[in-house]
C-alpha positions in Angstrom: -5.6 58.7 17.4 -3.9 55.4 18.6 -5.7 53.7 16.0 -4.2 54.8 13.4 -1.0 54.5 15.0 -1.3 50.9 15.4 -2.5 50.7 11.6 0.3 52.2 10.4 2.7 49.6 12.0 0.4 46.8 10.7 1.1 48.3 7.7 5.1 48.5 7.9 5.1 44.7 9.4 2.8 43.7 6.6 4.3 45.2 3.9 7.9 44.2 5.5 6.7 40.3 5.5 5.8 41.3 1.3 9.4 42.8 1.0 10.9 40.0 2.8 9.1 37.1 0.6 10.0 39.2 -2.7 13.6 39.7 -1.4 13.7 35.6 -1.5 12.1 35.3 -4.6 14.8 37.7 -6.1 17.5 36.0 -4.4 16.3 32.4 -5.8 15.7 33.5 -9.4 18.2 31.0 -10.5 17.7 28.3 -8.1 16.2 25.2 -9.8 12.9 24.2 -9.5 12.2 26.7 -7.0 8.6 28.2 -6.4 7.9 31.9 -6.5 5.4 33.0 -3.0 3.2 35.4 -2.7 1.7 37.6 -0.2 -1.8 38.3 0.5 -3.3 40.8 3.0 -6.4 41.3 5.0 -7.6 43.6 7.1 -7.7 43.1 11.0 -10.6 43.7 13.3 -13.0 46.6 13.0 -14.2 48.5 16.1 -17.8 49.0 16.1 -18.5 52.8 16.9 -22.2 52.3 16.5 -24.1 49.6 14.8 -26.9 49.4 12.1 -30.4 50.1 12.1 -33.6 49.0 10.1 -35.5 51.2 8.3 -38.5 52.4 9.6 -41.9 54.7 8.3 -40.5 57.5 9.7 -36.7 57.1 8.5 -34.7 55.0 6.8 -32.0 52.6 7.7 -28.5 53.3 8.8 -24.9 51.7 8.5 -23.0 50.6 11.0 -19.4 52.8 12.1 -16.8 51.2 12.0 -12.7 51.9 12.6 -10.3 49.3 10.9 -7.4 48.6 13.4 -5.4 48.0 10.4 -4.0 44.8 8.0 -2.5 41.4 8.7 -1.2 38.8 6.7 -4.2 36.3 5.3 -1.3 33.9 3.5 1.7 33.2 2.0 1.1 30.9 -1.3 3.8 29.0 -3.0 2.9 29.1 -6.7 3.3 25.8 -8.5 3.4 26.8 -11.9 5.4 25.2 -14.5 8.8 26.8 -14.8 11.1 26.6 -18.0 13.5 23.8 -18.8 17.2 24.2 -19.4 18.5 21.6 -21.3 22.1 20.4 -19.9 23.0 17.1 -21.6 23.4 15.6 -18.2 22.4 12.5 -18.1 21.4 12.2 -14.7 19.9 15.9 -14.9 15.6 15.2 -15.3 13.1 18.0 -15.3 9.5 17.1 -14.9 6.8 18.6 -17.3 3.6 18.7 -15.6 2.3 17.7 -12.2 4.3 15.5 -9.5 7.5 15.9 -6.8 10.6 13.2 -7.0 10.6 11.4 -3.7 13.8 11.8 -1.6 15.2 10.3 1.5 17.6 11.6 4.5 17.7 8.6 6.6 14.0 7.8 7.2 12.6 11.2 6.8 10.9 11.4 3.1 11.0 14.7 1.1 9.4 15.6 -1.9 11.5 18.5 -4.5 10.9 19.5 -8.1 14.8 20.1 -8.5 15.8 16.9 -10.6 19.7 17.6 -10.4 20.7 14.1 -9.7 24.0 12.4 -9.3 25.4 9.2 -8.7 27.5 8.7 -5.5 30.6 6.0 -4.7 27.7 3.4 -4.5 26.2 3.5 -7.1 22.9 5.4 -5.7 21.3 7.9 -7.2 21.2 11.1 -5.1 20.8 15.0 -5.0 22.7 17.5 -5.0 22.8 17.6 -1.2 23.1 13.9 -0.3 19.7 13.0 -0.7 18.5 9.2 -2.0 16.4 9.3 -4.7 14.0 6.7 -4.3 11.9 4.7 -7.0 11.6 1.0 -7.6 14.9 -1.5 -8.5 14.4 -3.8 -11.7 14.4 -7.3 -10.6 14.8 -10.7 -12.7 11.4 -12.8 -12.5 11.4 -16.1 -14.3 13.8 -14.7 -16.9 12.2 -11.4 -17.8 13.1 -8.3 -15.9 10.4 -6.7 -13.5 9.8 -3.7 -12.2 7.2 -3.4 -9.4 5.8 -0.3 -9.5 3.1 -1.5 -6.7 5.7 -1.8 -3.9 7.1 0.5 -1.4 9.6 3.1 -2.9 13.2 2.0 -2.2 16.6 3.9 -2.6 17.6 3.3 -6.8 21.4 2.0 -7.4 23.0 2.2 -11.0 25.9 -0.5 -10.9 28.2 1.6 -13.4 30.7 -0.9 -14.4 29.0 -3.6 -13.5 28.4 -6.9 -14.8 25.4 -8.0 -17.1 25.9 -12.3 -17.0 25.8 -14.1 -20.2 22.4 -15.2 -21.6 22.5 -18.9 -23.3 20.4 -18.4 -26.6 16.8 -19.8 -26.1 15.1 -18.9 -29.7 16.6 -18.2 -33.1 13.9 -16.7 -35.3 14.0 -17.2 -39.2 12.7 -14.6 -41.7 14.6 -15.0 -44.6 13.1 -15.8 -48.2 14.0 -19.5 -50.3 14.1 -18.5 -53.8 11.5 -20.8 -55.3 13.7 -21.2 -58.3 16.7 -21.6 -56.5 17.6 -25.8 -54.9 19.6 -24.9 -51.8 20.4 -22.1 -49.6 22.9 -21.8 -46.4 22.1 -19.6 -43.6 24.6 -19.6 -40.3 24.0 -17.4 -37.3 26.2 -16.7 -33.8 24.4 -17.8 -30.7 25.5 -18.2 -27.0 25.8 -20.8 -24.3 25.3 -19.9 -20.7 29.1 -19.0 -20.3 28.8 -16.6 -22.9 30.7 -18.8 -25.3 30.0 -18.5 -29.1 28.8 -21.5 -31.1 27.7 -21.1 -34.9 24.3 -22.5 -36.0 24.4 -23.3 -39.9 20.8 -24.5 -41.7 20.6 -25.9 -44.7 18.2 -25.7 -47.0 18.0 -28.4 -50.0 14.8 -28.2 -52.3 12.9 -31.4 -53.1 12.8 -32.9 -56.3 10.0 -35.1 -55.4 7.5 -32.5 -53.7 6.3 -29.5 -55.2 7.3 -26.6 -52.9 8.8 -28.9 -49.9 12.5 -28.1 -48.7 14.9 -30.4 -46.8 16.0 -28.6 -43.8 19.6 -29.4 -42.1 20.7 -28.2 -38.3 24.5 -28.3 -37.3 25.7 -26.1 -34.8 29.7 -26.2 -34.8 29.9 -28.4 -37.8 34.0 -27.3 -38.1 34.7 -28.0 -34.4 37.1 -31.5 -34.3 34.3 -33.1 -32.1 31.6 -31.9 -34.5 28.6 -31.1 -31.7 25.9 -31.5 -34.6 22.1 -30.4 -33.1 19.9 -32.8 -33.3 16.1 -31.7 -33.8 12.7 -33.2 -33.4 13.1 -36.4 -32.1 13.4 -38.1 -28.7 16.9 -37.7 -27.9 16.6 -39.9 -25.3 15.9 -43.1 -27.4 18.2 -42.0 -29.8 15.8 -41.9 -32.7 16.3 -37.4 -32.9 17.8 -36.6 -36.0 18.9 -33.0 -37.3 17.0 -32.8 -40.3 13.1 -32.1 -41.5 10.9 -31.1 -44.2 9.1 -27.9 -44.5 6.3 -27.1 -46.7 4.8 -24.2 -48.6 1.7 -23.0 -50.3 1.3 -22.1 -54.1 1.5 -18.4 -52.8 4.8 -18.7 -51.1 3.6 -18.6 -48.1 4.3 -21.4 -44.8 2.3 -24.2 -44.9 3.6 -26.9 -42.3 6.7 -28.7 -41.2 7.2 -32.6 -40.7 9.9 -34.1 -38.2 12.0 -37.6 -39.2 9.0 -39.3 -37.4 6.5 -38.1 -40.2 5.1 -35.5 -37.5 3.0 -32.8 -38.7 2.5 -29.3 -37.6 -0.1 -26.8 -39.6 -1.3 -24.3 -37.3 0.1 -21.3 -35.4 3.3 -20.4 -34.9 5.5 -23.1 -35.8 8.8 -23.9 -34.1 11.4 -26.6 -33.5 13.6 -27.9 -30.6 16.8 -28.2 -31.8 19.7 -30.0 -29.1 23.5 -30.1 -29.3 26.5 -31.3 -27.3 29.1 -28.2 -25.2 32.3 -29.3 -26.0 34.9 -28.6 -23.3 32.3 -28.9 -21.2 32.2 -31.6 -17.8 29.7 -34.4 -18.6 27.6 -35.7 -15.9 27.8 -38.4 -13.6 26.8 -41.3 -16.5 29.4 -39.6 -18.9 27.1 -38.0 -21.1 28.3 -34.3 -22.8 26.3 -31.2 -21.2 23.5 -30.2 -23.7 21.6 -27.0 -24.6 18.5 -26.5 -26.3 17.2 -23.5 -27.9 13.9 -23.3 -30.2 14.1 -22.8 -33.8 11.7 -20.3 -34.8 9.8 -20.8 -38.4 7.1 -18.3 -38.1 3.6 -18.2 -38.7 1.7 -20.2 -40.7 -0.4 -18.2 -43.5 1.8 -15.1 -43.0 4.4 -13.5 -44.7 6.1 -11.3 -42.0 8.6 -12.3 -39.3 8.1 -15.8 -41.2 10.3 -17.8 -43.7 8.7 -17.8 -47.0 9.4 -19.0 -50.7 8.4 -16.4 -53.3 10.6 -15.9 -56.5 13.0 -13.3 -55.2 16.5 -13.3 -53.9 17.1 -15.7 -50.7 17.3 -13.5 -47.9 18.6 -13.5 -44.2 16.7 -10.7 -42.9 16.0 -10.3 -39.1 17.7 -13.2 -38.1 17.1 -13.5 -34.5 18.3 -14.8 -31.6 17.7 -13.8 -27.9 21.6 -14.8 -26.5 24.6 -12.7 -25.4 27.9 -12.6 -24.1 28.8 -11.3 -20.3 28.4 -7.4 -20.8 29.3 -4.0 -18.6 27.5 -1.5 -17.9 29.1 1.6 -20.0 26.2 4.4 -20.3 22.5 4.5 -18.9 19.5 7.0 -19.9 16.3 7.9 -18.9 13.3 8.1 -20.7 9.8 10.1 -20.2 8.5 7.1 -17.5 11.1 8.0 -15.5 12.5 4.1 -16.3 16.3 3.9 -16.1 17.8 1.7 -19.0 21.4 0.4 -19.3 23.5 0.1 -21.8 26.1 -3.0 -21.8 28.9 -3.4 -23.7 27.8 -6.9 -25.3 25.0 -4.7 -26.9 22.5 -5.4 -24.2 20.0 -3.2 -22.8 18.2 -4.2 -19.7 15.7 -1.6 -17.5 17.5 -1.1 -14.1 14.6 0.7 -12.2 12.0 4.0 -12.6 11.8 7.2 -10.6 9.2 7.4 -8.6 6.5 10.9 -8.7 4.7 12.0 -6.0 1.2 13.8 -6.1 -1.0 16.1 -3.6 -4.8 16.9 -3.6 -3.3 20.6 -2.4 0.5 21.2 -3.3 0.1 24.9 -1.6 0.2 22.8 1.9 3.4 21.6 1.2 5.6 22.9 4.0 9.1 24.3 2.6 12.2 22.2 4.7 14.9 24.1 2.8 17.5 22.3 0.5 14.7 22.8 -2.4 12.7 19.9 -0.4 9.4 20.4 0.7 7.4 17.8 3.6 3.8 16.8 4.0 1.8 19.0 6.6 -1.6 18.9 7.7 -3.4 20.4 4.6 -1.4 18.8 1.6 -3.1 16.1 2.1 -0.8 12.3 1.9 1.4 11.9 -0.8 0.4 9.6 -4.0 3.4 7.8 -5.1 3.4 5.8 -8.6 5.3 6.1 -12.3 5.2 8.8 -14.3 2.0 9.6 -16.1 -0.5 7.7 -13.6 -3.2 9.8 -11.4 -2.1 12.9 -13.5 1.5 13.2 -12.8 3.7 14.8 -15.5 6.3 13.4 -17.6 10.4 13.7 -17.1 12.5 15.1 -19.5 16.4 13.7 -19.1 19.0 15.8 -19.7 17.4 18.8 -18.5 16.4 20.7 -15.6 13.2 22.8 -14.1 14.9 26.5 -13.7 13.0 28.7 -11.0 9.0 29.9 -12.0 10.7 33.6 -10.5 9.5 36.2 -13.3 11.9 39.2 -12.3 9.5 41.5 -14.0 6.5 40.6 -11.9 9.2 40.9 -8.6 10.6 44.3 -9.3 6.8 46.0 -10.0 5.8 44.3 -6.5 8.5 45.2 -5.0 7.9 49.1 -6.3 4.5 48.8 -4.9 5.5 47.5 -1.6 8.0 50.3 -1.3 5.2 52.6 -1.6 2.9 50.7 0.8 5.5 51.0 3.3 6.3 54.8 2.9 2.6 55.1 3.2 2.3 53.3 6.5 4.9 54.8 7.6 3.3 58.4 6.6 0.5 57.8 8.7 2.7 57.4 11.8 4.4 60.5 11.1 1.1 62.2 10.8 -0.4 60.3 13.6 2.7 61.4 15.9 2.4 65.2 14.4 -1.6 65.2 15.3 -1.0 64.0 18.6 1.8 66.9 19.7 -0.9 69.5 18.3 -2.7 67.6 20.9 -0.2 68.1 23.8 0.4 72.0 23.1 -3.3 72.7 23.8 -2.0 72.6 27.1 0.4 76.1 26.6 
């Protein structure tokens, strides 16, 4: 008779534990990337009233008895399904599509959390909601090109809104434009930079031979109307004072670039051709022997043989198309966005845009270990296994969607049929008390 007494409260605490996990799921319907749980029973011991027997000739076999002493709880899963996006327009919202947890930081303590509601704080840091540092990898300069080392430790990201982006001094200038074959000169003139940020015009001259077939004169001057005239000198030792700022190039019957030869009767036929060209900074402090400060970029041609992303000579209009060069002006940051690698890309005000880090994703071999901290965090335990941290789309981690958020996997159809369920679980438990406690005063009254 007791049995079943102390069933039927297993029951109630059971099915209390099921109300009590459903009651949170309800509660956090809205809360973003939150996980739904779920509740799973067994039953406890069984009391062995007699056991089993083999058959034998004479009779056959026979099942054990046993009395269940009621249910407990086997688990409580968090289910990591994908939940639906909700696009925001935030910039600095980012939902993830797939597999993967953004890495977070209070202090020294790392979290993990699928809620991507970021913001960026008085520093400059990228944060949650709560406070939290977002961590990923900074863009650093290398050598000139900016780097971003996905194979280091994870460190907090800072987005310097407002902040400077240094002037560039142009390095290459790339011609593509076409020379009318019918045509005997052409101008072209192009803006580049020095390492102040400083504008200088570049103008090239092209004069068509009247001695060689398909051979053009070509003439660099950069600030050819400034009063001290800094004219570029090109392909020559500047040095010995032999560098002059004019040289020959030389086409194919097809229109196509041949070759180019310097003042020195130099010749270059092969690969991708390209030419030093030098020139004086005006206003700028000489050095110690009196000589002006010089910058040197490279002249860009193209490639011989080809007829893209190359100068070229066919009998069509002269053109300036993609006329390149790699300079610019000291910038601020005005806007930034973030793209499906989770890279963070500014966007400067002298047209610029430079990477300035990458979220970082975070993988388990068994996300249902995670342990829930609160705050929409979650922390390693003992059975999640160690956390895999890289970019986006490596070791199966999902993509990022910016500009939108992961809403709550909490289907409040499901949650309202489990809750009806568990409602009549309970009142069944709590039946068999009743009856219990009813059987057991039929009991006592035997005694009248």
């Amino acid at each position: 008779m007791m049995r079943s007494l102390y069933a039927g409260v297993s029951g109630l605490q059971g099915h209390q534990t099921r109300m009590d996990v459903i009651g949170n799921n309800v509660a956090n319907v809205n809360t973003t990337g939150f996980k739904r749980g779920r509740v799973n029973f067994q039953d406890m011991l069984s009391q062995n009233i007699s056991g089993s027997s083999r058959a034998r000739e004479e009779i056959g076999g026979i099942n054990p008895k046993q009395v269940g002493l009621g249910t407990t709880i086997a688990s409580i899963d968090v289910i990591h399904t994908q939940g639906s996006l909700q696009t925001t327009g935030v910039t600095t919202d980012v939902a993830l599509m797939g597999e993967g947890f953004f890495v977070i930081k209070k202090g020294d303590q790392t979290f993990f959390t699928r809620a991507g509601n970021f913001a960026v704080d008085e520093t400059g840091t990228l944060t949650t909601s709560n406070g939290m540092r977002v961590q990923g990898w900074q863009a650093r300069e290398v050598n000139g090109q900016v780097v971003i080392n996905t194979a280091s430790d994870v460190e907090d990201l800072f987005i310097p809104v407002g902040g400077k982006d240094a002037a560039k001094e142009t390095s290459r200038v790339r011609l593509q434009c076409n020379l009318n074959k019918n045509d005997t000169d052409w101008t072209l003139s192009k803006k580049i930079y020095d390492a102040t940020g400083e504008v200088h015009n570049v103008r090239v001259d092209f004069a068509k031979s009247e001695e060689v077939t398909n051979q053009w004169a070509v003439t660099v001057a950069v600030d050819p109307e400034a009063d001290a005239g800094a004219v570029g000198a090109v392909a020559g030792d500047e040095a010995a004072g032999n560098a002059t700022n004019t040289f020959l190039v030389n086409f194919d019957n097809n229109g196509r670039l041949v070759s180019y030869t310097d003042a020195q009767g130099n010749t270059v036929a092969e690969g991708d051709l390209s030419i030093p060209v030098g020139f004086n900074l005006l206003n700028s402090v000489p050095d110690e022997e009196g000589n002006p400060a010089r910058q040197t970029f490279s002249l860009e041609l193209g490639r011989v043989g080809s007829t893209n992303e190359t100068i070229t000579q066919f009998a069509d209009k002269p053109s300036t198309k993609a006329f390149y060069q790699d300079g610019y002006s000291l910038g601020y940051l005005e806007s930034f966005s973030i793209d499906q690698s989770g890279i963070i890309t500014g966007n400067f005000s002298n047209g610029n845009k430079r990477a300035l880090g990458q979220l970082a994703l975070a993988s388990f071999v068994n996300n249902g270990g995670l342990e829930k901290a609160g705050e929409n965090a979650y922390v390693e335990s003992n059975n999640s296994g160690n956390a895999n941290i890289g970019p986006s789309g490596i070791a199966g981690k999902g993509k990022m969607v910016s500009g939108a958020l992961e809403m709550s996997n909490v289907d409040l159809a499901t949650e309202f049929t489990d809750m009806i369920v568990t409602q009549r679980g309970f009142q069944a438990n709590s039946r068999t008390i009743t009856t219990s406690d009813q059987m057991l005063q039929e009991l006592l009254s035997l005694k009248r």
